[in-house]
C-alpha positions as CSV (number, residue, x, y, z in Angstrom):
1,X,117.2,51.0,-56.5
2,X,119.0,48.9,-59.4
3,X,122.2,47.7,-59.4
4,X,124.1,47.3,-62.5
5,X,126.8,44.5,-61.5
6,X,129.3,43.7,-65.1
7,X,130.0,39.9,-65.4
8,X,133.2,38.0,-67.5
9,X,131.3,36.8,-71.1
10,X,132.8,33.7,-73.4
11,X,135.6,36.5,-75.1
12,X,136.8,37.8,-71.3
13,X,135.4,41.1,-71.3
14,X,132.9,42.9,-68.7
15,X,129.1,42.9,-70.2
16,X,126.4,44.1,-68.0
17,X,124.2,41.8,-66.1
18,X,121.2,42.5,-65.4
19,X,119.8,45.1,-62.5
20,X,119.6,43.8,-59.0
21,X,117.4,45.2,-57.0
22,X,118.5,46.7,-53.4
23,X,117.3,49.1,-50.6
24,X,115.7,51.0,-49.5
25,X,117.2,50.6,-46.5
26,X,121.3,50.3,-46.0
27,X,123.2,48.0,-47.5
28,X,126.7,46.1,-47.5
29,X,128.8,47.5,-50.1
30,X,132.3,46.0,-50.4
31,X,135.0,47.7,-52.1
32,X,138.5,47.1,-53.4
33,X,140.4,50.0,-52.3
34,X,144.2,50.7,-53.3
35,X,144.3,46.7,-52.9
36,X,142.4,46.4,-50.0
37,X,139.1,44.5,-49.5
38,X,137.0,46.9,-47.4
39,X,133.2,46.4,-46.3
40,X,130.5,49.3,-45.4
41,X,127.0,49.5,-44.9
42,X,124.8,52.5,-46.7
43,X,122.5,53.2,-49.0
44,X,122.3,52.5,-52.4
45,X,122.1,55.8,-53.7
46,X,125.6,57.3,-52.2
47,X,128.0,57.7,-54.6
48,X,131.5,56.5,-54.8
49,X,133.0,59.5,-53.6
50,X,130.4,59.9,-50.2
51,X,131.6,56.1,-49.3
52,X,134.9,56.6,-49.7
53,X,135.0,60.3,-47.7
54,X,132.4,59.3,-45.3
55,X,132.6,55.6,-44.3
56,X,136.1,54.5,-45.7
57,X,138.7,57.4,-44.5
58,X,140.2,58.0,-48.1
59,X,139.6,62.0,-48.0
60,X,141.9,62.6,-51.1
61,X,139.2,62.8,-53.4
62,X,137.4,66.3,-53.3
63,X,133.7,66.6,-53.1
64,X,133.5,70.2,-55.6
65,X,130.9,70.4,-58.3
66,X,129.0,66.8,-57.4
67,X,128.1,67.5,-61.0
68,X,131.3,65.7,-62.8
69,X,132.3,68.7,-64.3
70,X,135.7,69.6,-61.9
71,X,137.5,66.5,-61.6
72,X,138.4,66.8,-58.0
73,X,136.9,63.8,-57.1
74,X,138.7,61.7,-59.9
75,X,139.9,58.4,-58.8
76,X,141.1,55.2,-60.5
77,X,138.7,52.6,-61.2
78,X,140.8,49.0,-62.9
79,X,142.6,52.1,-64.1
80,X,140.5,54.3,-66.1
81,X,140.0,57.9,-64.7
82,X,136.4,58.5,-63.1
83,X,134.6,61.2,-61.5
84,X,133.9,58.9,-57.8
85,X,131.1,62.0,-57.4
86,X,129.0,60.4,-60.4
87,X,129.5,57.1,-59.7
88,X,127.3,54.6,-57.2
89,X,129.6,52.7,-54.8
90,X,127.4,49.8,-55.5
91,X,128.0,49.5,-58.9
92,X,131.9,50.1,-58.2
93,X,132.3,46.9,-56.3
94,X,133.4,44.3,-58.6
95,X,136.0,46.8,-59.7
96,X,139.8,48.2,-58.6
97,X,139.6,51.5,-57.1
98,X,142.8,53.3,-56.4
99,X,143.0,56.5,-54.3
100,X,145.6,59.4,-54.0
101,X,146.9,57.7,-50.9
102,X,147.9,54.8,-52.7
103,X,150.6,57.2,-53.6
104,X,152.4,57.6,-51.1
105,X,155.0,54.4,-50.3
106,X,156.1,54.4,-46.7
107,X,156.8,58.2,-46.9
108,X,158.3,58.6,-50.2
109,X,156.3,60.6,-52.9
110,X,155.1,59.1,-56.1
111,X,157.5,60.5,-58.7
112,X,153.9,62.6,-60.5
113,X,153.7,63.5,-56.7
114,X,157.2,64.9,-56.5
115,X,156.9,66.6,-60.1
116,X,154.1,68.3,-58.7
117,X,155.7,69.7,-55.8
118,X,158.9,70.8,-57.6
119,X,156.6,73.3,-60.3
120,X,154.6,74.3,-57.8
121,X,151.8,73.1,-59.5
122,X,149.0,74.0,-56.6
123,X,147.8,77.2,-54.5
124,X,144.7,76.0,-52.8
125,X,145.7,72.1,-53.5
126,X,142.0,71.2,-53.5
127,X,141.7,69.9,-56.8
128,X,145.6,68.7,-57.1
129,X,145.0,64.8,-56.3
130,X,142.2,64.9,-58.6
131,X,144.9,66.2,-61.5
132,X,147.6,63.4,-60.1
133,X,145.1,60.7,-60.8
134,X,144.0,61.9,-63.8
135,X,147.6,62.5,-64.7
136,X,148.7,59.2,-63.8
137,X,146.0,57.2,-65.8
138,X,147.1,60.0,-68.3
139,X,150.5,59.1,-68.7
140,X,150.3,55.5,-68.5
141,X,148.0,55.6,-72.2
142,X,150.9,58.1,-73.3
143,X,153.9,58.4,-71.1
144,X,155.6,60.7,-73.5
145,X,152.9,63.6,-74.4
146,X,153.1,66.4,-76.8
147,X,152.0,70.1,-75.1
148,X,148.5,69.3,-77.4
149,X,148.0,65.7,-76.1
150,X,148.2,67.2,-72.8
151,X,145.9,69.9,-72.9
152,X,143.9,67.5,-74.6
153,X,144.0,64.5,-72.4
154,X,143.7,66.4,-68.8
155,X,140.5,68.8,-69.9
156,X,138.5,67.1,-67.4
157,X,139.5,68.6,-64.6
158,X,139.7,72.1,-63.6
159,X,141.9,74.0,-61.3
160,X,139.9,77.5,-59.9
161,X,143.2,79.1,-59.0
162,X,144.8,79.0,-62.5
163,X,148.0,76.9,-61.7
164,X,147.8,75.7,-65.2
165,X,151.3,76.2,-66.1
166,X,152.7,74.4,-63.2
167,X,150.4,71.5,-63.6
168,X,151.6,71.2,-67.7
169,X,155.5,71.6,-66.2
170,X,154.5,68.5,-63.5
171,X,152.9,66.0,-65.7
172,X,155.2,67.0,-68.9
173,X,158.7,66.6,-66.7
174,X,157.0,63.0,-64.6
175,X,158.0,60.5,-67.0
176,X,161.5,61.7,-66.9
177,X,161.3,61.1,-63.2
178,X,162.0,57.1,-63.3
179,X,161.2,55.2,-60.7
180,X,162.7,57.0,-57.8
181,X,160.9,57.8,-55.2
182,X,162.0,60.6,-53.1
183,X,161.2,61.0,-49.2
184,X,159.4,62.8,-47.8
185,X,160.1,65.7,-44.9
C-alpha cells in the first residue's frame, strides 16, 4: 500500500511527495492527537477513525455510514473538518488531529459543548460530537452565521433523530457564549 506523506515547498505550503510504499504487514503509525504525540502499530489500510477507536482510546468519533456520507466520525485535522472514516491514519500523520475530548478542560464544557446541552440539541447523541467538530471548524471560518450559511456550512453531517432545530439553536447562540467555560456536574 502507498502512502501519500505532504512535504513544506519553497512558498510554505503542503505539496504531495511522492508514495511510499508500506505493508503488508503492521506498521508504526504515529499521530498528533489533541496535542499529543501518540504511536501504534497496524496496518496500512485502517482508517483514521479504526486507529483512533481501536488502538488510541478517543471513542468520540462515531463509526456510522464508513461511507463519508453522516459525519459522525468528523474530526479536526490542522483544523479543517474531515470524515476520520475516509481517511488512512497513515497518511494523517504529519498532520494535527483534534478529537471531541479535546473539549472538555478539566471538567468544564467547551462553550459549543454547553450551547449544545442548553437546546437540547441531541436524542440518541450518536452523531452530536461529529456536529460539535464540524460546528467548531464551522464557526471559526464564520463566527457570526446567517440561518443560510448555517444550513449551508453543516450539510455534511446528518442527525437520524431529526434534532435539527436544536442543533441550528446550539451553533447559532455559541459565539455569544465567550470564553467561559461552565463546569460540569
Amino acid at each position: 500500500m502507498a502512502a501519500n506523506k505532504k512535504v513544506p515547498n519553497k512558498q510554505g505550503t503542503l505539496t504531495a511527495r511522492s508514495p511510499v510504499s508500506v505493508g503488508p504487514g503492521p506498521v508504526p503509525i504515529e499521530l498528533k492527537v489533541n496535542g499529543h504525540a501518540l504511536s501504534t502499530t497496524g496496518e496500512p489500510c485502517l482508517t483514521l477513525l479504526q486507529v483512533l477507536r481501536e488502538k488510541l482510546g478517543f471513542t468520540g468519533a462515531k463509526q456510522v455510514c464508513d461511507r463519508a456520507t453522516c459525519g459522525a466520525c468528523t474530526v479536526l485535522a490542522d483544523g479543517m473538518r474531515v470524515y476520520s472514516c475516509s481517511m488512512l491514519a497513515i497518511d494523517a500523520q504529519d498532520l494535527e488531529i483534534t478529537t471531541v475530548e479535546s473539549l472538555d478542560a478539566n471538567g468544564h464544557l467547551d462553550p459549543l459543548q454547553q450551547a449544545f446541552v442548553s437546546a437540547d440539541a441531541s436524542q440518541c447523541g450518536y452523531c452530536t460530537s461529529g456536529f460539535i467538530m464540524s460546528a467548531k471548524a464551522f464557526l471559526a471560518e464564520n463566527p457570526h452565521p446567517t440561518l443560510e450559511e448555517l444550513r449551508k456550512g453543516m450539510c455534511g453531517n446528518l442527525c437520524r433523530c431529526g434534532t435539527y432545530a436544536g442543533i441550528v439553536e446550539a451553533v447559532l447562540s455559541a459565539p455569544r457564549a465567550g470564553g467561559k467555560r461552565r463546569k460540569r456536574g
